[in-house]
PDB file of N, H, CA, C and O in Angstrom:
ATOM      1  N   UNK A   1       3.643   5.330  15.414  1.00  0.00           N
ATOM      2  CA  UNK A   1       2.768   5.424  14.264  1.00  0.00           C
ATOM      3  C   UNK A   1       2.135   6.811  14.255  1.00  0.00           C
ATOM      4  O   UNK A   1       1.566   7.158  15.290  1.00  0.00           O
ATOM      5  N   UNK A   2       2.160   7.587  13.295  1.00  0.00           N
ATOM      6  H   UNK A   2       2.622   7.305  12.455  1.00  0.00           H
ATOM      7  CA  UNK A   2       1.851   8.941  13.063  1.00  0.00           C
ATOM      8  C   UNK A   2       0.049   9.053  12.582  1.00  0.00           C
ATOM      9  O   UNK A   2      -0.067   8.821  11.379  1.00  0.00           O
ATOM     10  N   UNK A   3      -0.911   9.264  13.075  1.00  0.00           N
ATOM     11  H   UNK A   3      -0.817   9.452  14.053  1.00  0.00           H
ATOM     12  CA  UNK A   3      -2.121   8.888  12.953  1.00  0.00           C
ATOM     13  C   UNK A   3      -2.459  10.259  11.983  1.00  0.00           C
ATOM     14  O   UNK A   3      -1.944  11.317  12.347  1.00  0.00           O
ATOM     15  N   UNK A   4      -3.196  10.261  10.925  1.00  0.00           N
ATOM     16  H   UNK A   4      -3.614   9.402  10.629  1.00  0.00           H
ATOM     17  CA  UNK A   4      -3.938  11.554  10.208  1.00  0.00           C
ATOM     18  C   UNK A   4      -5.220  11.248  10.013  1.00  0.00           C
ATOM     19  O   UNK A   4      -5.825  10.176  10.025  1.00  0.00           O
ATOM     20  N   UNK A   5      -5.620  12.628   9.785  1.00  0.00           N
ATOM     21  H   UNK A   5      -5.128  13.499   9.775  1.00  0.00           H
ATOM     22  CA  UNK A   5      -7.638  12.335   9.217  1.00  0.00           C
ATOM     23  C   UNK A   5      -7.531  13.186   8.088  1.00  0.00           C
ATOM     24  O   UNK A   5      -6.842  14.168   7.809  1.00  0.00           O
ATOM     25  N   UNK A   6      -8.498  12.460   7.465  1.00  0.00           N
ATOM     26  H   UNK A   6      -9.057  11.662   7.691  1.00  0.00           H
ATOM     27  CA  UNK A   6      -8.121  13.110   6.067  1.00  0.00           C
ATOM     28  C   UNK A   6      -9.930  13.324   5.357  1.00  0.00           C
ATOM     29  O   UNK A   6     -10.909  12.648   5.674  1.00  0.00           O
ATOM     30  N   UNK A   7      -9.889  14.264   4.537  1.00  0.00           N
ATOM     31  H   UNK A   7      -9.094  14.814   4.280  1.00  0.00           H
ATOM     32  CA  UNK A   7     -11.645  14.385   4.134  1.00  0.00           C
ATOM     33  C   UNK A   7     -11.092  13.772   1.873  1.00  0.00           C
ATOM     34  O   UNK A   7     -10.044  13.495   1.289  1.00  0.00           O
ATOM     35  N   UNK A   8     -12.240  13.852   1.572  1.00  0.00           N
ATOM     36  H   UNK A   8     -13.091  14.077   2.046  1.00  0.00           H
ATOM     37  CA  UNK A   8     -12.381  12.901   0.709  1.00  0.00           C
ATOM     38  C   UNK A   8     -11.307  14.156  -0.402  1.00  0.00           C
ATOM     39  O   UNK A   8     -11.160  15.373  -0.291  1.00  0.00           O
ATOM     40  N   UNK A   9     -10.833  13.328  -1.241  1.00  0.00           N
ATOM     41  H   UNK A   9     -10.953  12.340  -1.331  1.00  0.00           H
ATOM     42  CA  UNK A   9      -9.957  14.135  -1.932  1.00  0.00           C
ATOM     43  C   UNK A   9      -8.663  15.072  -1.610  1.00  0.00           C
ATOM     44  O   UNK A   9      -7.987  15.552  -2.520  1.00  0.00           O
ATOM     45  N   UNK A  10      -8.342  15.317  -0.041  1.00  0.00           N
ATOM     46  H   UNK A  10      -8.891  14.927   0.698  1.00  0.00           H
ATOM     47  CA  UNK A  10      -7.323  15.381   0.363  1.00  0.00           C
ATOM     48  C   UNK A  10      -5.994  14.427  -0.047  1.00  0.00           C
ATOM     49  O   UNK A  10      -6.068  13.434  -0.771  1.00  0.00           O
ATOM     50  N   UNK A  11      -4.951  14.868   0.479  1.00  0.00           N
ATOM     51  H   UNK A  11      -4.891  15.675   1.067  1.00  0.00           H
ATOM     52  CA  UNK A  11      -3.857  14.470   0.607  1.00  0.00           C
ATOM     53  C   UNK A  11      -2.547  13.856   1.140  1.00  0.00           C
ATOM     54  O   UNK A  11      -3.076  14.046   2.235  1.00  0.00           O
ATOM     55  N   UNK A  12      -1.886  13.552   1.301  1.00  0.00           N
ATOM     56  H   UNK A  12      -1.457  13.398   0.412  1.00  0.00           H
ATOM     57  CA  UNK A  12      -0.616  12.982   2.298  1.00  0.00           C
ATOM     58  C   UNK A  12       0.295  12.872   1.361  1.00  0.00           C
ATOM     59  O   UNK A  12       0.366  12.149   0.367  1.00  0.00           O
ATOM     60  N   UNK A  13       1.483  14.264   2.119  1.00  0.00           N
ATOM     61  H   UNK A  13       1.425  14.851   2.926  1.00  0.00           H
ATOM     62  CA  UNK A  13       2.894  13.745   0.872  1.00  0.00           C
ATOM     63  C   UNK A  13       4.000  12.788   1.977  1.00  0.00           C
ATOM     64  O   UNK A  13       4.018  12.931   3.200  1.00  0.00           O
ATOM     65  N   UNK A  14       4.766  11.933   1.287  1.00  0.00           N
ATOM     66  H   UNK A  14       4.751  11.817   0.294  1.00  0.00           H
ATOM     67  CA  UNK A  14       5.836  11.300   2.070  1.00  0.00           C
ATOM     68  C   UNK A  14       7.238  11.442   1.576  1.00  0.00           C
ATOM     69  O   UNK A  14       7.717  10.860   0.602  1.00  0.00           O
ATOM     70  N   UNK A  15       7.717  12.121   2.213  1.00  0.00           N
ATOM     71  H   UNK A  15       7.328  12.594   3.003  1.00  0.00           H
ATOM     72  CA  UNK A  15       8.714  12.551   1.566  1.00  0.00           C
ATOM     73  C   UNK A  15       8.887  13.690   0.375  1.00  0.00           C
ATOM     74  O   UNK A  15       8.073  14.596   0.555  1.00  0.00           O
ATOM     75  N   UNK A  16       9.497  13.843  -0.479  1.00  0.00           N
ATOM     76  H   UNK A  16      10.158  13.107  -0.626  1.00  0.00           H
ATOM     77  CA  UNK A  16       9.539  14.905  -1.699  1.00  0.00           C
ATOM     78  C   UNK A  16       8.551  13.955  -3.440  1.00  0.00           C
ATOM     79  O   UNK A  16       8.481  14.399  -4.586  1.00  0.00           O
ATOM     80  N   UNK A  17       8.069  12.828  -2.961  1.00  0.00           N
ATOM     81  H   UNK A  17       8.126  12.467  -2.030  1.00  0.00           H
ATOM     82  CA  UNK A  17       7.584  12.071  -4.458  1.00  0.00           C
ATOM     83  C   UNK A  17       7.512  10.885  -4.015  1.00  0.00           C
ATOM     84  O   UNK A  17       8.262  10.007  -4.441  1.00  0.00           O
ATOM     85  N   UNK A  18       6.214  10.574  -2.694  1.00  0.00           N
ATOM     86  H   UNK A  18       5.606  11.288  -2.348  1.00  0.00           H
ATOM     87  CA  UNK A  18       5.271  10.135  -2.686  1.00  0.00           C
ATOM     88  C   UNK A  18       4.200  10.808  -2.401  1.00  0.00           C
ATOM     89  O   UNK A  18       4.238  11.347  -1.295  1.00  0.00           O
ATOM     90  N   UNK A  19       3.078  10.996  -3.129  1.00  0.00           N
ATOM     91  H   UNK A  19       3.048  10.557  -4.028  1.00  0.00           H
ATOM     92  CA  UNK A  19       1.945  11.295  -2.592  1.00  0.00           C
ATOM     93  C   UNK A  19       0.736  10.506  -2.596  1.00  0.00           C
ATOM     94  O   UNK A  19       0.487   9.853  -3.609  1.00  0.00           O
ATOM     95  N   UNK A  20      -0.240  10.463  -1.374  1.00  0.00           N
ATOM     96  H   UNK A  20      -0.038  10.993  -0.550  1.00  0.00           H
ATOM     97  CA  UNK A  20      -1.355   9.640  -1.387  1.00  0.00           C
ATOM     98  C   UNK A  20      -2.506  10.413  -1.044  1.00  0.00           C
ATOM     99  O   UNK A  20      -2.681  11.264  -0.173  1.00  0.00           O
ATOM    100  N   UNK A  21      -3.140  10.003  -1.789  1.00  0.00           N
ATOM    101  H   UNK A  21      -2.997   9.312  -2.497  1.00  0.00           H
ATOM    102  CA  UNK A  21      -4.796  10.647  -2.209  1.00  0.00           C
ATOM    103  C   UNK A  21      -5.571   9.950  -1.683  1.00  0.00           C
ATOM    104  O   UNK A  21      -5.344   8.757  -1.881  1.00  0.00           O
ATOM    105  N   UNK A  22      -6.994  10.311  -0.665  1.00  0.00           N
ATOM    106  H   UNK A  22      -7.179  11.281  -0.503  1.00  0.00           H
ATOM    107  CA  UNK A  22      -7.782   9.595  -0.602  1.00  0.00           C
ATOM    108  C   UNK A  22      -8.814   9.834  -1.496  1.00  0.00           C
ATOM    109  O   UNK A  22      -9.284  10.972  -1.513  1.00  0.00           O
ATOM    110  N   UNK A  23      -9.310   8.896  -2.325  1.00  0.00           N
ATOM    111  H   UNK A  23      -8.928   7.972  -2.311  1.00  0.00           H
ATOM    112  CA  UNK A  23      -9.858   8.918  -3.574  1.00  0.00           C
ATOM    113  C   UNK A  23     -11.276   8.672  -3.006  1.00  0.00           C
ATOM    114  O   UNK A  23     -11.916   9.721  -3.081  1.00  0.00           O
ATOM    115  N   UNK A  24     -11.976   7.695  -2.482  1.00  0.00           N
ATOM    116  H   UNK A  24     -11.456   6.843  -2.421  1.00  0.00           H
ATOM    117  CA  UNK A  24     -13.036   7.712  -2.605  1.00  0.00           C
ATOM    118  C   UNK A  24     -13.509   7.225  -0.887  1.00  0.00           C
ATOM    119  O   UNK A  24     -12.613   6.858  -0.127  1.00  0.00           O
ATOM    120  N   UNK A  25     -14.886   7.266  -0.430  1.00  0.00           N
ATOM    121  H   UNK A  25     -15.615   7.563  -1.047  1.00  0.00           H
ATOM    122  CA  UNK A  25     -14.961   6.670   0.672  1.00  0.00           C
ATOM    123  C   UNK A  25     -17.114   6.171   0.863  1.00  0.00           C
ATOM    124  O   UNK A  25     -18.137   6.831   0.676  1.00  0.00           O
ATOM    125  N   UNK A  26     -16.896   4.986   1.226  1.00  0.00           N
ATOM    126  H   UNK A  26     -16.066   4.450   1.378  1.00  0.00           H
ATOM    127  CA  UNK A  26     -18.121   4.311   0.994  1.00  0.00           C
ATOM    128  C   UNK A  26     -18.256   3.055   1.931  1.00  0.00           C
ATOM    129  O   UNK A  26     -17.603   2.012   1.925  1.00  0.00           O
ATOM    130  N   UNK A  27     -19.292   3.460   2.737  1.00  0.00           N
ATOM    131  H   UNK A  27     -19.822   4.308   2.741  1.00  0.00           H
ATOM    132  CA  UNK A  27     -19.278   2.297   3.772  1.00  0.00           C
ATOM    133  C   UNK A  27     -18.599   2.072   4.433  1.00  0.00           C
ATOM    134  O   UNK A  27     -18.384   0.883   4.195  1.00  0.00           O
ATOM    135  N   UNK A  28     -17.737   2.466   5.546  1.00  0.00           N
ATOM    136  H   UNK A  28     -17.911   3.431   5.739  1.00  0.00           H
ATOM    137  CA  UNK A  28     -16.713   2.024   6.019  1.00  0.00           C
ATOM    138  C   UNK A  28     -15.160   1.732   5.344  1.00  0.00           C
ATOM    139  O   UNK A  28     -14.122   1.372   5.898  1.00  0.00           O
ATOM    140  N   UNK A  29     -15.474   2.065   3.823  1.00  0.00           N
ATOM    141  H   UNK A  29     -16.317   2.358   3.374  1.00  0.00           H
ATOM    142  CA  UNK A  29     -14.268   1.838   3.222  1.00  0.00           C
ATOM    143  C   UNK A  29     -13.592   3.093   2.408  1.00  0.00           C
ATOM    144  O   UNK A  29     -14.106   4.133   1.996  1.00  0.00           O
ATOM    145  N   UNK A  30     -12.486   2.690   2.344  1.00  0.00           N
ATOM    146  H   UNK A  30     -12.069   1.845   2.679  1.00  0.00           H
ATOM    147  CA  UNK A  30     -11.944   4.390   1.683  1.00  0.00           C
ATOM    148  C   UNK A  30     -10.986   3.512   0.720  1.00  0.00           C
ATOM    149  O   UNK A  30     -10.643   2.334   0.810  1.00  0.00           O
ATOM    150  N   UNK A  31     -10.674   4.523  -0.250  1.00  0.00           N
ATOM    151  H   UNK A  31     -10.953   5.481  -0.324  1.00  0.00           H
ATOM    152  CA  UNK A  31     -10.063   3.858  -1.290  1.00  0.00           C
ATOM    153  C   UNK A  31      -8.856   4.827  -1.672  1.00  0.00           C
ATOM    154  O   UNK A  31      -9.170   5.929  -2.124  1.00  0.00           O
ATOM    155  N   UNK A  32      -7.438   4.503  -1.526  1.00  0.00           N
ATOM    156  H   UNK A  32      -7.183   3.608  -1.159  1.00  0.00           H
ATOM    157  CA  UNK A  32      -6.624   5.462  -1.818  1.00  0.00           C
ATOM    158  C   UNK A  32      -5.350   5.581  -3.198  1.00  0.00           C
ATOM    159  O   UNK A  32      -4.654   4.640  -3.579  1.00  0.00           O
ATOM    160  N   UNK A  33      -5.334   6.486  -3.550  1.00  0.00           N
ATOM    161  H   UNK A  33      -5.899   7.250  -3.240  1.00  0.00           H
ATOM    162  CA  UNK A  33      -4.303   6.534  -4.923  1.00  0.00           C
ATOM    163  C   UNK A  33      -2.588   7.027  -4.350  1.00  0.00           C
ATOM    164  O   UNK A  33      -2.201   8.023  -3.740  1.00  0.00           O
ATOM    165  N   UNK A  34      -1.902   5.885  -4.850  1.00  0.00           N
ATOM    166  H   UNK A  34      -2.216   5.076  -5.347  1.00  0.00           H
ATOM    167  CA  UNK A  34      -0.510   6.214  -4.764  1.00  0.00           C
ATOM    168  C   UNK A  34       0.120   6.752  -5.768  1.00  0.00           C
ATOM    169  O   UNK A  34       0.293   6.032  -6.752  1.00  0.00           O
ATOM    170  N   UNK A  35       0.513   7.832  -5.789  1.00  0.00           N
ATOM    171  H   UNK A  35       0.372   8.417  -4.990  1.00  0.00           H
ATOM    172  CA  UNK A  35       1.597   8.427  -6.484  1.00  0.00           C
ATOM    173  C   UNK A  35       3.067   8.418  -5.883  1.00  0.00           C
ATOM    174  O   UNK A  35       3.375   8.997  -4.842  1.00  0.00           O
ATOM    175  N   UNK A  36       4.129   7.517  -6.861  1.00  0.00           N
ATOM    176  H   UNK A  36       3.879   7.046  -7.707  1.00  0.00           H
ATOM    177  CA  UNK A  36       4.754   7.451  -6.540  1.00  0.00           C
ATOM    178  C   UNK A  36       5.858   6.339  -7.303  1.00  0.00           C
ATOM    179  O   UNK A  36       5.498   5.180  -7.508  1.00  0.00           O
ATOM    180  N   UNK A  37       7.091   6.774  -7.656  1.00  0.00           N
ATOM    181  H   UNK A  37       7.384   7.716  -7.489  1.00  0.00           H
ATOM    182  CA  UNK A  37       8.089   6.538  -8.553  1.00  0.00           C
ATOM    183  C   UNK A  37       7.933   5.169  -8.581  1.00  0.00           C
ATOM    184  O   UNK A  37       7.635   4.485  -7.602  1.00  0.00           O
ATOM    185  N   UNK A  38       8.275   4.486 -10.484  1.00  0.00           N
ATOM    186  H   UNK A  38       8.517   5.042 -11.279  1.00  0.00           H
ATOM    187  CA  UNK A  38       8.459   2.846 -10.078  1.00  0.00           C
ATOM    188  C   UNK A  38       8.586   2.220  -9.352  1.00  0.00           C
ATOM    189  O   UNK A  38       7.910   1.320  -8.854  1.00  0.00           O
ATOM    190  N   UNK A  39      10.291   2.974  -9.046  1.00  0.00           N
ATOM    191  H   UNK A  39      10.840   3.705  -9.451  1.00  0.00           H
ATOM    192  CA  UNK A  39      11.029   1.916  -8.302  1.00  0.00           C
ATOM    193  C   UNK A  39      11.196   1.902  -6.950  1.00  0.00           C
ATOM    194  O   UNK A  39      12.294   1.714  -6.426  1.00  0.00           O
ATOM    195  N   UNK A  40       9.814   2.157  -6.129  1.00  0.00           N
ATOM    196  H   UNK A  40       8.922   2.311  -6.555  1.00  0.00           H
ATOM    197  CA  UNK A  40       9.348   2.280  -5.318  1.00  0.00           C
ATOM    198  C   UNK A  40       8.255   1.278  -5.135  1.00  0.00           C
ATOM    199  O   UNK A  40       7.049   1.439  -5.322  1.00  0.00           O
ATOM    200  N   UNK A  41       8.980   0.079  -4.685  1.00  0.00           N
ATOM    201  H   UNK A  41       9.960  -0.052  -4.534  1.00  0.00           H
ATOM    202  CA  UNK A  41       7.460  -1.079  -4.299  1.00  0.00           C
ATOM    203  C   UNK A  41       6.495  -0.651  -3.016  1.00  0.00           C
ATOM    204  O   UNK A  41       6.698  -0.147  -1.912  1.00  0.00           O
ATOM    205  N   UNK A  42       5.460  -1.070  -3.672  1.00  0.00           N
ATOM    206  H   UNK A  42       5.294  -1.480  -4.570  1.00  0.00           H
ATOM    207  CA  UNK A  42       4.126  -0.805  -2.842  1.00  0.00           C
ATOM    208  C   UNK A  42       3.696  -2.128  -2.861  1.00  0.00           C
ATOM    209  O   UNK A  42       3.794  -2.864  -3.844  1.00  0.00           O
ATOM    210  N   UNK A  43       3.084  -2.527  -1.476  1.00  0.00           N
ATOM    211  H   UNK A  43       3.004  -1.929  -0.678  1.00  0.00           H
ATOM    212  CA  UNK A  43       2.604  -3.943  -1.110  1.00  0.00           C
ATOM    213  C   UNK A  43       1.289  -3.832  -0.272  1.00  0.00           C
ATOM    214  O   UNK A  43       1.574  -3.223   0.760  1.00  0.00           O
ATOM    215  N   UNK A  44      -0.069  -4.179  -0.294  1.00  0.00           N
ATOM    216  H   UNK A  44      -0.301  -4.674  -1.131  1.00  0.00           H
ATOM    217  CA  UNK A  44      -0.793  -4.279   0.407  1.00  0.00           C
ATOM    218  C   UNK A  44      -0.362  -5.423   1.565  1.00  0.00           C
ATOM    219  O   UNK A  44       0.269  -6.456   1.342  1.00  0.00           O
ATOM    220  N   UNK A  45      -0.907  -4.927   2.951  1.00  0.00           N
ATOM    221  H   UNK A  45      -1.419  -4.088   3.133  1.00  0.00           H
ATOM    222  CA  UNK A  45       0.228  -6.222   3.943  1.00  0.00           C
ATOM    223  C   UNK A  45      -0.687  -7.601   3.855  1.00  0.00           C
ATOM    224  O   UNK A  45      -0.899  -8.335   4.820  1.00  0.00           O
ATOM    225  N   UNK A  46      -1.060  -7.758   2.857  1.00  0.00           N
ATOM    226  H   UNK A  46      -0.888  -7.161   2.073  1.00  0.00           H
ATOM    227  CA  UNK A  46      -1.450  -9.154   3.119  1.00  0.00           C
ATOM    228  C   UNK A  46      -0.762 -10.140   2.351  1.00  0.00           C
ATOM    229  O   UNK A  46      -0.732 -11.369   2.417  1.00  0.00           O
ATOM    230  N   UNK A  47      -0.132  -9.171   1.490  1.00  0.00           N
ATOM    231  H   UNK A  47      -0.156  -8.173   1.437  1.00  0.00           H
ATOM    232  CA  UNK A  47       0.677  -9.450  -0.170  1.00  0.00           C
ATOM    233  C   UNK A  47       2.081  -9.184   0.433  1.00  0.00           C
ATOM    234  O   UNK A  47       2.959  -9.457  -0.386  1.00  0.00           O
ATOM    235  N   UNK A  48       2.667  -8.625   1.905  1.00  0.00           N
ATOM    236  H   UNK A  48       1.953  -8.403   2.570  1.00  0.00           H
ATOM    237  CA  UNK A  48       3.941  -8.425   1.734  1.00  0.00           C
ATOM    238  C   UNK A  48       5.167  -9.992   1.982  1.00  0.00           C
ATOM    239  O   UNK A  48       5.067 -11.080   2.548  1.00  0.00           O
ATOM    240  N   UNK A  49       6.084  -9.380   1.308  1.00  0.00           N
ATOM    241  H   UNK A  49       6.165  -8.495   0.848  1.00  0.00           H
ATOM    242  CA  UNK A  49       7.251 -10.427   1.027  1.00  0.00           C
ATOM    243  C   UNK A  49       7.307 -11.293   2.721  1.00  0.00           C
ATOM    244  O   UNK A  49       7.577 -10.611   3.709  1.00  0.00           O
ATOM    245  N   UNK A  50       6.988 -13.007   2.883  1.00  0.00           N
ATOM    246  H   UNK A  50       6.770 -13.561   2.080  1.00  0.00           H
ATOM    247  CA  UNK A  50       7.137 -13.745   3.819  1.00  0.00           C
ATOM    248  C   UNK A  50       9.032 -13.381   4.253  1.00  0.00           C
ATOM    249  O   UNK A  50      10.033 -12.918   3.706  1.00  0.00           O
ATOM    250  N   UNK A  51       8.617 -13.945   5.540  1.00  0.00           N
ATOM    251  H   UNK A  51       7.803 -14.322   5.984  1.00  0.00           H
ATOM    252  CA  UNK A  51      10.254 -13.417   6.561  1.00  0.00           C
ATOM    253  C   UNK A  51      10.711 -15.504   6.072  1.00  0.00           C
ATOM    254  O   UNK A  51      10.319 -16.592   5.648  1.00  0.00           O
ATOM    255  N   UNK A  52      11.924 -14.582   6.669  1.00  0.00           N
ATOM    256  H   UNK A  52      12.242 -13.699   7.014  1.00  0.00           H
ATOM    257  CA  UNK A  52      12.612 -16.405   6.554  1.00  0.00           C
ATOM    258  C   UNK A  52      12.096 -17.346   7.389  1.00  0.00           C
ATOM    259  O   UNK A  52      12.251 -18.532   7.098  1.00  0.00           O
ATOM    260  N   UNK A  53      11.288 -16.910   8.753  1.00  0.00           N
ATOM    261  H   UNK A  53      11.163 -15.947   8.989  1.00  0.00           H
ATOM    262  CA  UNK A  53      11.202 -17.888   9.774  1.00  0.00           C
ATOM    263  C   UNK A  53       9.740 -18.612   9.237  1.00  0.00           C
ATOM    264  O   UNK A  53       9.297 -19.657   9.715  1.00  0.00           O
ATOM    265  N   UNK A  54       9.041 -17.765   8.054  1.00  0.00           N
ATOM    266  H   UNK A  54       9.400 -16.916   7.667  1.00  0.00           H
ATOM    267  CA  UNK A  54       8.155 -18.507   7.719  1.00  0.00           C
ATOM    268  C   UNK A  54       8.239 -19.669   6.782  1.00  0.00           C
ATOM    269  O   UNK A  54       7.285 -20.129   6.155  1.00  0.00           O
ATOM    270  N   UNK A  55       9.239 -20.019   6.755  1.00  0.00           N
ATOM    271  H   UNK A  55      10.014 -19.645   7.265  1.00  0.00           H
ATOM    272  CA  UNK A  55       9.746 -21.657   5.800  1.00  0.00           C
ATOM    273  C   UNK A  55       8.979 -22.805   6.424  1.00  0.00           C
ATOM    274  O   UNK A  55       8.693 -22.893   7.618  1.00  0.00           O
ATOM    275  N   UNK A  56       8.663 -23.723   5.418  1.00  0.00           N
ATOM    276  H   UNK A  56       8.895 -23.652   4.448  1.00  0.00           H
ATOM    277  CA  UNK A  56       8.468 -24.804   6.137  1.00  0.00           C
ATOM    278  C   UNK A  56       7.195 -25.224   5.815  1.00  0.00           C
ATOM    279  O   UNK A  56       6.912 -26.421   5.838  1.00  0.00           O
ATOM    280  N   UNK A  57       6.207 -24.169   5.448  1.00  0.00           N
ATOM    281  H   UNK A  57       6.437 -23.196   5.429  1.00  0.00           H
ATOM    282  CA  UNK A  57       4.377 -24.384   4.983  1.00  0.00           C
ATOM    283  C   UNK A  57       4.434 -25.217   4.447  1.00  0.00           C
ATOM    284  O   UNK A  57       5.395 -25.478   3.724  1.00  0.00           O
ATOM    285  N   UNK A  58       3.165 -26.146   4.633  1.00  0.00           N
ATOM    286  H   UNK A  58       2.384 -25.934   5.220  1.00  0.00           H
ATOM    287  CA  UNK A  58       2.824 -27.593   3.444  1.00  0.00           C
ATOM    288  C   UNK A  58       2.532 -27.099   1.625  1.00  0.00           C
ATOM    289  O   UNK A  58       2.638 -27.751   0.586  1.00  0.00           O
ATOM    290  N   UNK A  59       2.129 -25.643   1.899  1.00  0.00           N
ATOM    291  H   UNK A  59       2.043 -25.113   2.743  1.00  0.00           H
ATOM    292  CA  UNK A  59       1.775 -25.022   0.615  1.00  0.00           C
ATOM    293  C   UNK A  59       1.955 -23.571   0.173  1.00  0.00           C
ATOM    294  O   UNK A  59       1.164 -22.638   0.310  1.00  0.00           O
ATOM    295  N   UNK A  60       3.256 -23.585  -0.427  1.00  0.00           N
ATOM    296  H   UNK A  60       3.899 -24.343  -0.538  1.00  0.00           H
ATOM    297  CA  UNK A  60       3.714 -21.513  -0.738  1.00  0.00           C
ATOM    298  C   UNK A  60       2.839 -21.215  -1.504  1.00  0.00           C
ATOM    299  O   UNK A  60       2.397 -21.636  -2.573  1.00  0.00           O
ATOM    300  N   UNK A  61       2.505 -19.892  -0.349  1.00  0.00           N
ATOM    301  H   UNK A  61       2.864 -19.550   0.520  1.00  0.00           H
ATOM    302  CA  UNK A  61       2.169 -19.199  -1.091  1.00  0.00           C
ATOM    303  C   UNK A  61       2.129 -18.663  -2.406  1.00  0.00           C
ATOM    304  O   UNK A  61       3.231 -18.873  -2.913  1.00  0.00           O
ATOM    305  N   UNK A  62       1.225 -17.950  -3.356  1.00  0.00           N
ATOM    306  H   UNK A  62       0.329 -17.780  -2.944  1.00  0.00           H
ATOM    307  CA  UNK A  62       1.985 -17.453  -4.753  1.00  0.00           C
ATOM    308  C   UNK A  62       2.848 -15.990  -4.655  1.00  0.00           C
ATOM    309  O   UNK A  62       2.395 -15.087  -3.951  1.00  0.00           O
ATOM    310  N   UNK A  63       3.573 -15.889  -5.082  1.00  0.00           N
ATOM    311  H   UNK A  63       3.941 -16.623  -5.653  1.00  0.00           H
ATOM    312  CA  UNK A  63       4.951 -14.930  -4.928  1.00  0.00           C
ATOM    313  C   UNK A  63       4.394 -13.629  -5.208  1.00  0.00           C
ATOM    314  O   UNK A  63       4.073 -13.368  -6.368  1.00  0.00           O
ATOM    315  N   UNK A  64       4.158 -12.315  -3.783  1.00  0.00           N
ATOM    316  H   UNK A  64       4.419 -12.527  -2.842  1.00  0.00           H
ATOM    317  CA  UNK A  64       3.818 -10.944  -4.332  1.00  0.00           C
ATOM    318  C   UNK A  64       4.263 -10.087  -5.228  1.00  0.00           C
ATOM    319  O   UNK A  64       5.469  -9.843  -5.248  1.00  0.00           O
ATOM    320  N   UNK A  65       3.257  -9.370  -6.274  1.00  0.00           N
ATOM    321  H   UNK A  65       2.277  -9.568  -6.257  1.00  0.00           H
ATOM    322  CA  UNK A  65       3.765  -8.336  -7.382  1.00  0.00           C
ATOM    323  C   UNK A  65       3.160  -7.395  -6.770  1.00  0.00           C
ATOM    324  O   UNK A  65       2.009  -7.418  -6.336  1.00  0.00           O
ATOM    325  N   UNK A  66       4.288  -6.145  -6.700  1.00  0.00           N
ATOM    326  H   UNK A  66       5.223  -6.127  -7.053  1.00  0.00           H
ATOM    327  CA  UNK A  66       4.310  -4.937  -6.693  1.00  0.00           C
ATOM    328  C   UNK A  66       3.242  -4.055  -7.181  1.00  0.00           C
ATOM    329  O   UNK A  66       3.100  -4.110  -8.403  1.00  0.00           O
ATOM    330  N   UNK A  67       2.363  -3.165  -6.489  1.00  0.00           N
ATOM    331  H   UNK A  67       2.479  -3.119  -5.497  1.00  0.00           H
ATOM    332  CA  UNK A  67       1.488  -2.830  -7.667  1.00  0.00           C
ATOM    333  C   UNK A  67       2.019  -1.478  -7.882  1.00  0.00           C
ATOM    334  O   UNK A  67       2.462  -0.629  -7.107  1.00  0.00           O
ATOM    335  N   UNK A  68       1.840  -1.519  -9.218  1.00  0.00           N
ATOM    336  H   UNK A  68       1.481  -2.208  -9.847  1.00  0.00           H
ATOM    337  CA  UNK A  68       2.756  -0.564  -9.829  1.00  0.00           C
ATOM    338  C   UNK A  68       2.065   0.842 -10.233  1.00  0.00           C
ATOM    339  O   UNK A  68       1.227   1.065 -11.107  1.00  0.00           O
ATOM    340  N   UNK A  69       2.688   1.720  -9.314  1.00  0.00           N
ATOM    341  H   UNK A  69       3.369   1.539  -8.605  1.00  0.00           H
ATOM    342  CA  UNK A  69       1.928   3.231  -9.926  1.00  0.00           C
ATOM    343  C   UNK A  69       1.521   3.456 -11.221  1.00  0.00           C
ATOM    344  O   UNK A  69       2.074   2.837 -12.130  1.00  0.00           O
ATOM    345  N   UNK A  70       0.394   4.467 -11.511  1.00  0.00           N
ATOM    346  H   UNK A  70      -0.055   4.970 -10.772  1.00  0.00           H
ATOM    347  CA  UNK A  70       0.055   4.604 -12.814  1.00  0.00           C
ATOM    348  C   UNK A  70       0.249   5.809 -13.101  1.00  0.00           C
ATOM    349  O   UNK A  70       0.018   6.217 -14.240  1.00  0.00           O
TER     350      UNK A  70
END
């Protein structure tokens, strides 16, 4: 895992067309902007796609959407 520090309004490119902005920071929390092509899914990991071995729950989950660059 590649660790960075970043000050408010800085940057992080990934690759040639992703870039991530840290947009804001307040309380312990920072808030960041993705730039970066449609068809390129972005998932917060709490929202990412279940593995197969997770079959079987009494109750599925509702199915993650992509949040989609603006």
């Amino acid at each position: 895992m590649l660790v960075l520090s970043r000050k408010l309004g800085e940057k992080i490119f990934i690759g040639e067309n992703i870039c991530i902005t840290v947009v804001d920071i307040d309380r312990g929390k920072i808030r960041l902007g993705i730039d970066a092509p449609r068809n390129v899914p972005i998932y917060r990991q709490e929202l990412l796609p279940l593995k197969a071995g997770a079959e079987g729950t009494a109750a599925a989950p509702p199915q993650p959407s992509a949040i989609t660059p603006s």
